[in-house]
LUMTI-656190 format. One line per 8 residues: their letters; for each residue x negated, y negated, z negated of C-alpha. Coordinates in steps of 0.05 Angstrom, whole numbers. Each point is the difference from the previous one (the first is absolute). Example, Ala and Ser with C-alpha at 12.3 -4.5 7.8 and 13.67 -1.06 7.14 Angstrom:
<atoms>
as	-246 90 -156  -27 -69 13
</atoms>
This chain:
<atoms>
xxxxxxxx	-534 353 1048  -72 1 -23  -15 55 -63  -21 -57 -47  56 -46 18  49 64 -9  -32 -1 -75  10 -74 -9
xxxxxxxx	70 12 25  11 54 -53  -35 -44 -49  51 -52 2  55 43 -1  -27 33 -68  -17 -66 -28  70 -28 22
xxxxxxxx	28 64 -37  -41 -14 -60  17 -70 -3  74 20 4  1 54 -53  -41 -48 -45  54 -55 15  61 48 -22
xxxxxxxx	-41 22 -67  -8 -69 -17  69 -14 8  23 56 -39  -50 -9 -55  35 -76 6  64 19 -6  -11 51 -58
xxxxxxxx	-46 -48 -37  60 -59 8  57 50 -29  -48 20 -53  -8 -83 -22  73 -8 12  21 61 -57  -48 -33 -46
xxxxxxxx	20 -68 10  64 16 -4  -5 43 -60  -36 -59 -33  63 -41 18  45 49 -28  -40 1 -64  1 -82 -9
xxxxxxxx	71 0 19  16 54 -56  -52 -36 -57  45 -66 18  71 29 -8  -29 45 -61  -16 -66 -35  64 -42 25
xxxxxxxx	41 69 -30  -38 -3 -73  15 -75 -7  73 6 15  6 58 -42  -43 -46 -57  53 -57 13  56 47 -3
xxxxxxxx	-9 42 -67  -25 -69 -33  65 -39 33  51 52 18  1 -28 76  -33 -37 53  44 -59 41  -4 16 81
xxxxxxxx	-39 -59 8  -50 13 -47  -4 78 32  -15 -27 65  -55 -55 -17  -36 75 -39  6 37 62  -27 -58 50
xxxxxxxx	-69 -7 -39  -52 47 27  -63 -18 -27  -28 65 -50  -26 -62 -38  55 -38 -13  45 63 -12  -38 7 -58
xxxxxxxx	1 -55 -29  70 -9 4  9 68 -26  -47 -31 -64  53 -52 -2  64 46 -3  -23 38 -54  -23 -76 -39
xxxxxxxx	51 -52 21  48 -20 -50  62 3 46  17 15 75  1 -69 15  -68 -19 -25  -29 61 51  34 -33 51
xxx	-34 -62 -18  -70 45 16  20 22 70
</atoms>
């Protein structure tokens, strides 16, 4: 083998050894940069999911020290609506309504 193909030989070998180091960086910075987006999208989660049961708790508790309990039914219709929005509204309407069965009326 010829000096200068000997240095093209080596060349390609480095290069292939570049490539492949740059290839398992990549996938590590992958990897850490996807467990990084999943922790914050699942913290984001965990925060909606705690705003929704916060408000479905305050307009059970509203319903309850206006109208000393809340029927099963009516319980389980509250805890099935997930919308922030419509939470509070509803929670307007448990403090407002005249009587349980006119709040039912609302959901």
């Amino acid at each position: 083998m010829s000096l200068a193909e000997q240095f093209r030989q080596e060349g390609r070998e480095e290069t292939r050894s570049l490539a492949e180091q740059f290839r398992q960086e990549g996938h590590q910075e992958g990897r850490q940069e996807g467990r990084q987006e999943g922790r914050q999208e699942g913290r984001q989660e965990g925060r909606e999911e705690g705003l929704i049961f916060s408000k479905q708790q305050d307009i059970l508790e509203a319903l309850e020290i206006r109208f000393q309990r809340v029927p099963n039914g009516l319980r389980e219709e509250i805890e099935s609506v997930s919308d922030p929005k419509k939470l509070s509204l509803l929670h307007r309407i448990s403090i407002t309504c005249a009587d349980i069965e006119s709040f039912a009326a609302e959901l």
